[in-house]
C-alpha positions in Angstrom: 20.7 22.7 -32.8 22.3 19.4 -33.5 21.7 17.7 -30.4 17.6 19.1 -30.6 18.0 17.3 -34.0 19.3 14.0 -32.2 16.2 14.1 -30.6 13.8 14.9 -33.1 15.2 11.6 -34.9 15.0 9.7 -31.8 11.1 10.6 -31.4 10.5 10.3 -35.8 12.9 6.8 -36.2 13.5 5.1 -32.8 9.7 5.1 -30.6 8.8 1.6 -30.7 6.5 0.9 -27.3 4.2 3.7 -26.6 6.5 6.7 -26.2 9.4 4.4 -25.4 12.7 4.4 -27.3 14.6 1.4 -28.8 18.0 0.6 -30.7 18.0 1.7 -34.0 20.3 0.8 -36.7 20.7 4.3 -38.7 22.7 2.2 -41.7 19.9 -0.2 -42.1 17.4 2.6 -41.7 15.4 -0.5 -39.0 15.2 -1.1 -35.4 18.2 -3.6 -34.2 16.1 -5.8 -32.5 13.1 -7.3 -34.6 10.7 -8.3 -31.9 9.6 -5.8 -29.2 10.6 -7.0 -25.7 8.9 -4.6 -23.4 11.4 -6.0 -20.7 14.1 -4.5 -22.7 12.7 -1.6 -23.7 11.8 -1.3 -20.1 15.3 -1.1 -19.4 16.8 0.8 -21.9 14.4 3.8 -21.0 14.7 3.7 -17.5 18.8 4.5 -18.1 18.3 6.8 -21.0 16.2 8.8 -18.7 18.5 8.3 -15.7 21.9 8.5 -17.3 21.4 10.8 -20.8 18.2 12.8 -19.8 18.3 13.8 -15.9 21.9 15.2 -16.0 20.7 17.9 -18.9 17.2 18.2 -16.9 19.2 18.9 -13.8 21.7 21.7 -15.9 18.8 23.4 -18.2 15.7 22.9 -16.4 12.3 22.4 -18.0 13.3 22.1 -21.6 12.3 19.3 -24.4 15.1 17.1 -22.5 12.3 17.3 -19.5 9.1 16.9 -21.2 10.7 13.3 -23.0 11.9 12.2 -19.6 8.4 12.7 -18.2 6.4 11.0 -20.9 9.5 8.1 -20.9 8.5 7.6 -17.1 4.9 8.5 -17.5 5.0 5.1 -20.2 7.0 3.3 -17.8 5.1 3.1 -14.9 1.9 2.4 -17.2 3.9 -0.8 -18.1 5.0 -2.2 -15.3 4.7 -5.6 -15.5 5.9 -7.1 -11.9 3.4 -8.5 -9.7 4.4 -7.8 -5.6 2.0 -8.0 -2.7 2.2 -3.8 -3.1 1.0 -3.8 -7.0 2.9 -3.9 -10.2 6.7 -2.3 -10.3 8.9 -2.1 -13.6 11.7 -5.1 -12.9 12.3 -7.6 -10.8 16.1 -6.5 -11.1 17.6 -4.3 -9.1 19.3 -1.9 -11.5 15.8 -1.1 -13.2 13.9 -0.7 -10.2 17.0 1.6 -8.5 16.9 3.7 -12.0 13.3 4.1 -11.9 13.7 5.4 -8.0 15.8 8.1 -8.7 13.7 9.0 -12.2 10.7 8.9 -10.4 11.5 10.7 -6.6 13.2 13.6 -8.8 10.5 14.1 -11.8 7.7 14.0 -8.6 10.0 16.7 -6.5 9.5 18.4 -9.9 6.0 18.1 -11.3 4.3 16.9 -7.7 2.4 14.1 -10.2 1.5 11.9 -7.2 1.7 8.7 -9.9 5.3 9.1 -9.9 5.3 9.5 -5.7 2.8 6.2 -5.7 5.0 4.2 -7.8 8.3 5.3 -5.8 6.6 4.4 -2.6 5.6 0.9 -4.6 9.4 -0.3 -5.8 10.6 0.7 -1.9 7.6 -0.7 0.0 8.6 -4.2 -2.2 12.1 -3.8 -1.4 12.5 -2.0 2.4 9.0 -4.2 3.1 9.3 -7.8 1.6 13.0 -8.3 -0.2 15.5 -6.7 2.1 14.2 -8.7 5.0 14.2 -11.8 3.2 17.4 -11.5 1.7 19.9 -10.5 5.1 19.0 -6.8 4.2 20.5 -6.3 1.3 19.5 -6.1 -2.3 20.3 -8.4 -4.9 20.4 -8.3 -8.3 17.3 -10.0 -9.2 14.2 -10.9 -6.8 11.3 -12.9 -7.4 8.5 -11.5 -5.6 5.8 -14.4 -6.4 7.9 -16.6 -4.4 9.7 -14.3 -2.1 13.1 -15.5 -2.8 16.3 -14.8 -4.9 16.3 -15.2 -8.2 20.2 -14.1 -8.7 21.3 -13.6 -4.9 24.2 -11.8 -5.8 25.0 -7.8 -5.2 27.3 -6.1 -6.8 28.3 -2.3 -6.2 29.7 -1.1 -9.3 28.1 0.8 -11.8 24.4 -1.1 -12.4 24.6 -2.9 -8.9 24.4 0.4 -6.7 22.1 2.0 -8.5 19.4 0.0 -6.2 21.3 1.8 -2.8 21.2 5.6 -4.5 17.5 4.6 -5.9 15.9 3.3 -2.2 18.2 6.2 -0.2 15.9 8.9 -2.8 13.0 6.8 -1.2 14.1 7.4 2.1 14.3 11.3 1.6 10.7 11.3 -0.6 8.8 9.4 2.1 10.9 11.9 4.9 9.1 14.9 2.9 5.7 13.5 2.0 4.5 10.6 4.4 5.8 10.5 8.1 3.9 6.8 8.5 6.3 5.6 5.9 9.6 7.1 6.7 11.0 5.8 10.0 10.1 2.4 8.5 12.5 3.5 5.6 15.1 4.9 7.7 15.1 1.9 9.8 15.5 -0.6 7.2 18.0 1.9 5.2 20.2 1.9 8.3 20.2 -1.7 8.4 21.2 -1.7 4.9 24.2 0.6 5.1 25.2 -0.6 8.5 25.4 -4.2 6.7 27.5 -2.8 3.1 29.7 -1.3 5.6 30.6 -4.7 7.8 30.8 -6.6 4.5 32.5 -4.6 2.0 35.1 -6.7 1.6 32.4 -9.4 0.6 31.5 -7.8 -2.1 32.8 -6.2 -6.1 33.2 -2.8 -5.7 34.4 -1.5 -8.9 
């Protein structure tokens, strides 16, 4: 009952953007942050849906916990504000777009809403397509895609910096399932991916 009331105030206090969440200082009864940054709140939803609300969606099944993770990534794909050469994608960092993979390939295995399948195939046509073989096939932290170049060309596999790897390998399975055009260019450029974590490890921060 308590945790149902958590997220009653969470919808009542804390919706800020659309349906999207933001900080919210219970003492001061106000939000933390006084201007709304969409690029934040972009962020913070795509991990509060990734790290708080898919573990109790993949325990308890279609609940409340699944209906506010839909309409979180329902908003978030309505908002994305990244120009690429395959249409508009949440981030250009790596951790949001790698959150949003694994939000979006999981709520469309669920729901089979083909938004959250075009939007998947979107943020891994941009990277497996246009970043990955720009950037020695890897993905770094942040990419511009107006000018097809780094914009942080670091990658780092700890907790945010892999979430990229798990989000485009859901991509890989998604495209397997639904589009057999897609897929072996996936697999291919996944491989090439892995193969190359794998000779440089020791290049990188794991931990």
């Amino acid at each position: 009952r308590l945790v149902r009331e958590t997220l009653r105030d969470d919808l009542r206090l804390a919706t800020r953007l659309r349906r999207l969440t933001d900080d919210y200082d219970i003492d001061r009864n106000a939000f933390t942050n006084k201007a709304v940054d969409p690029a934040r709140l972009i962020f913070g939803n795509a991990e509060y849906v990734k790290d708080g609300l898919l573990p109790i969606v993949e325990l308890m099944g279609e609940t409340v916990w699944f209906d506010r993770g839909r309409e979180l990534v329902e908003d978030l794909v309505a908002l994305a504000p990244v120009e690429t050469r395959f249409g508009k994608i949440p981030s250009d960092g790596a951790e949001v777009n790698g959150d949003m993979l694994q939000n979006l390939c999981r709520y469309h295995a669920a729901t089979g809403d083909p938004k959250f399948r075009e939007m998947a195939f979107r943020i891994a046509d941009a990277y497996f397509l246009d970043a990955l073989p720009k950037c020695n096939d890897l993905p770094c932290h942040h990419w511009d895609f107006a000018a097809g170049k780094p914009k942080q060309d670091l990658l780092s596999l700890c907790d945010h910096g892999n979430e990229i790897v798990f989000g485009l390998s859901e991509a890989v399975v998604l495209a397997h399932a639904t589009d057999k055009e897609r897929a072996p260019k996936y697999i291919a450029a996944m491989k090439r991916l892995v193969d190359k974590l794998l000779a440089q490890s020791g290049a990188f921060s794991i931990g």
